[in-house]
N, C-alpha and C positions, 0 to 999 in steps of 0.2 A: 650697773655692772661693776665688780668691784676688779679690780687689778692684782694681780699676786705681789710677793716680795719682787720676785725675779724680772717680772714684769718693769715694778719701777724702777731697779737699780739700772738693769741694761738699757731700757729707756735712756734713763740720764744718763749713761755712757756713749749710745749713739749720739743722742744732742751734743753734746761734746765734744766727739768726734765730727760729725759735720761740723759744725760752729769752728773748730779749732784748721780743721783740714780745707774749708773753703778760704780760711784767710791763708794759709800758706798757696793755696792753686792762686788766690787772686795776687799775692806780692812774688810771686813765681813766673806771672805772667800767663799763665796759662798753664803749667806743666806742675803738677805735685812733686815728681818724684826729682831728684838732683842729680840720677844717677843713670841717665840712658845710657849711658856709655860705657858699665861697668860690664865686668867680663862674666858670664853666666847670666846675664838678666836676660829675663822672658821678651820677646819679642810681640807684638802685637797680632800677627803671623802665627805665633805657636800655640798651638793646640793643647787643649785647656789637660794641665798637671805632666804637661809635656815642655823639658827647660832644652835650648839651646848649648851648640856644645863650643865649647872652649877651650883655649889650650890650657888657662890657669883649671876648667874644671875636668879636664880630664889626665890633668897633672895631680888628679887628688889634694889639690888644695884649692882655698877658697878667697874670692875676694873678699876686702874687710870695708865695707862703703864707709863714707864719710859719717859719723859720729857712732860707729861703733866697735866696740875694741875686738882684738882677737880671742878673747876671753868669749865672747857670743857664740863665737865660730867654732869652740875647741870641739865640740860632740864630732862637726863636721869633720874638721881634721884626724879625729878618731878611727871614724869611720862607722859609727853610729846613726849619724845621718840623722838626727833630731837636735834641738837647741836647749840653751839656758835661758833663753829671753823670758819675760814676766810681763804682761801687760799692764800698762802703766808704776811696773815696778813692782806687782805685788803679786798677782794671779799668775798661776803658771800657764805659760803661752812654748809648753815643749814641744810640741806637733807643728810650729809654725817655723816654718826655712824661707829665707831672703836672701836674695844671689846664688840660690843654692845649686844650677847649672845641674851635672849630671849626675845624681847621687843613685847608691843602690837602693835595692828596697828595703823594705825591713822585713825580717825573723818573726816571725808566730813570738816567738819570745821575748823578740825588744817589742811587740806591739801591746803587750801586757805588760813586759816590764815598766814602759814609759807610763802606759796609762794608769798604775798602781803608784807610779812616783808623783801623776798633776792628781789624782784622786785622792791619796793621800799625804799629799805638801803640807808644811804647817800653817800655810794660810786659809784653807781649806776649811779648817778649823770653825776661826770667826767670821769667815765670811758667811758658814750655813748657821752661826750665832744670828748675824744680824738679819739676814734673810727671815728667821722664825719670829724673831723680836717683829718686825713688820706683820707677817701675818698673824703674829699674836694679838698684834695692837687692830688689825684691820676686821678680827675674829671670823679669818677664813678658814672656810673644812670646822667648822662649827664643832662637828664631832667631839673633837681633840680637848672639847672645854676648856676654861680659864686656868689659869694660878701655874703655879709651877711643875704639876704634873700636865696639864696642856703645852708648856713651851716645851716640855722637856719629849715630848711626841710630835709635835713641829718642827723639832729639832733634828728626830731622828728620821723622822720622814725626808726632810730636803736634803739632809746627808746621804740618803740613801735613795731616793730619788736621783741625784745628781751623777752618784757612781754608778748604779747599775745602768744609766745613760750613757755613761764613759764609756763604759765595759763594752756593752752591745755594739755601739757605733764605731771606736776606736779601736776594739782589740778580738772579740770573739767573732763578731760579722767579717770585719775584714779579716782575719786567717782564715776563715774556714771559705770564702769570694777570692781569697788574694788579689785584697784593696788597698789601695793604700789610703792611710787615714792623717797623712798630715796635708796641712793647708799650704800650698805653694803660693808665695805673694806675686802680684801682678808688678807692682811698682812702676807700670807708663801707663800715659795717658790721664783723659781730663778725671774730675771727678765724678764725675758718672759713669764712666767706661768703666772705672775702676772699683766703683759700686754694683753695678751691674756685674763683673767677673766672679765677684767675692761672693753675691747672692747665687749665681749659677753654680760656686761649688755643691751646695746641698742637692744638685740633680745628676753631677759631671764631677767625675772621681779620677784618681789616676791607677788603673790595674796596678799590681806587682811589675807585669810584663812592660811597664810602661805608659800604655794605651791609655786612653782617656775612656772611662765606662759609664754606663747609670750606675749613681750614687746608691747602691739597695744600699748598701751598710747605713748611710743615714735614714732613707726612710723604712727601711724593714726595722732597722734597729732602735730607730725611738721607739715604731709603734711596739714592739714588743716589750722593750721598755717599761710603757706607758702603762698595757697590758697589769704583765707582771705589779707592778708598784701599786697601782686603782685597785686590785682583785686582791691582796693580801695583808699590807698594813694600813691602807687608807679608810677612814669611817665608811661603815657599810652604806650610810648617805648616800655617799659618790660612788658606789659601785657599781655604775651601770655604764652600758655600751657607750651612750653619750656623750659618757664623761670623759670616758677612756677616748674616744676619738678626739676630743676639745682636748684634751693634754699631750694628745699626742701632733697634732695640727699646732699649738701652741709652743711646743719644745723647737719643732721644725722652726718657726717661727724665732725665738727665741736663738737656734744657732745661726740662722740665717745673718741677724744681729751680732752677733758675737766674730762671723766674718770677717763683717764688714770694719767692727772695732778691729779686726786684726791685719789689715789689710791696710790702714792706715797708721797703724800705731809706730811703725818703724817711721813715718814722717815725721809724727808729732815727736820721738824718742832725738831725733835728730836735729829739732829744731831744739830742744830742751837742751839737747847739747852744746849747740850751736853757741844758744844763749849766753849758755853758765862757761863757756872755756872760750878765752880771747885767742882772736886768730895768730899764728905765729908768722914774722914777719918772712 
């Protein structure tokens, strides 16, 4: 069974993230996060994309945890209610709020707005470069054939694979459901609480109204997705039912991972900080 690109990068980004996230929980003692105490954090108690209220969050402004600036927070303080964060620095991680307490919901408009701004970010770019390079070298979707007109359709496939994924789950499912489509971090408890939280987003969503709903926007929206993308520009090879279910099982799969790296990343961002800036006396 051969592996996709996407497969192996987030792969090695989950190991990574374990690896890196179980040695902060074991020199923590026990507790990943540094911040129980901060004003808007989720409660253990609260019900999943459901944030706790406070006076800093219902003062419209946000708290700023330890090792991140107010420059994170600015959308919040807007009043946009989406972030600047980047996972590991370089992927856009717009959809993802920390401390974020009671925010509104978003607009049919910021839901495509945002989603057209991490679809088309400049990193965006070479990431679906290097993703093609892998399954060039791996000669998967066979189809596609060698040399430079096969990468250059490897290319345009995971490019457009990846957006009309954005599109569906982030911005056109959730307006027309009034879902909400960013990922609320957990930040308490051990590391598998908090593993476990971050997998259960793909079934437990937060309505517009607040509530906590079944996720369709993720699973309706990959599989049509998947649909869409298998039945139009993928080699007629892979045009079958089969296939389209295995990609679209697979994507689930895939963000389920992408979670969990986002779920931890403001730990890992914080120790990185930590690191690099000496404490002031």
């Amino acid at each position: 069974m051969k592996f996709s690109a996407s497969a192996i990068i987030k792969g090695a980004c989950l190991l990574f993230v374990i690896t890196f996230a179980t040695a902060v929980h074991a020199q923590n003692g026990g507790e990943l996060s540094d911040q129980t105490s901060q004003p808007g954090q989720l409660s253990p108690s609260t019900s999943a994309g459901q944030q706790q209220t406070s006076p800093t969050a219902t003062s419209g402004q946000q708290a700023t945890p330890p090792g991140q600036t107010s420059q994170d927070n600015k959308d919040l303080k807007n009043g946009e209610g989406t972030s600047k964060d980047r996972l590991f620095y370089t992927l856009p991680n717009f959809l993802t709020l920390e401390n974020a307490g009671q925010v509104p919901a978003l607009t049919a408009k910021q839901k495509f707005k945002i989603v057209a701004r991490s679809s088309f970010d400049y990193v965006e770019f070479p990431w679906y470069a290097a993703l093609a390079g892998i399954s060039q070298a791996q000669n998967s979707e066979a189809g596609y054939g060698q040399g430079a007109e096969g990468y250059a359709k490897r290319y345009g496939a995971a490019f457009a694979d990846g957006t009309i994924e954005n599109f569906f789950t982030s911005a056109i499912l959730p307006s027309v459901l009034r879902q909400d489509p960013r990922f609320f971090q957990s930040g308490k408890g051990g590391f598998w609480r908090r593993t476990g939280y971050a997998m259960s987003r793909i079934v437990i969503t937060r309505g517009d109204s607040g509530n906590s709903q079944f996720n369709f926007s993720e699973i309706a929206g990959s599989a049509m997705a998947a649909g869409i993308s298998t039945y139009s520009y993928h080699p007629r090879a892979d045009q079958t039912l089969s296939n389209t279910a295995s990609v679209w099982g697979t994507q689930i799969g895939y963000d389920a991972i992408t979670l969990v790296v986002k779920e931890f990343w403001p730990d890992i961002r914080r120790k990185i900080h930590k690191d690099k800036v000496q404490p002031q006396p």
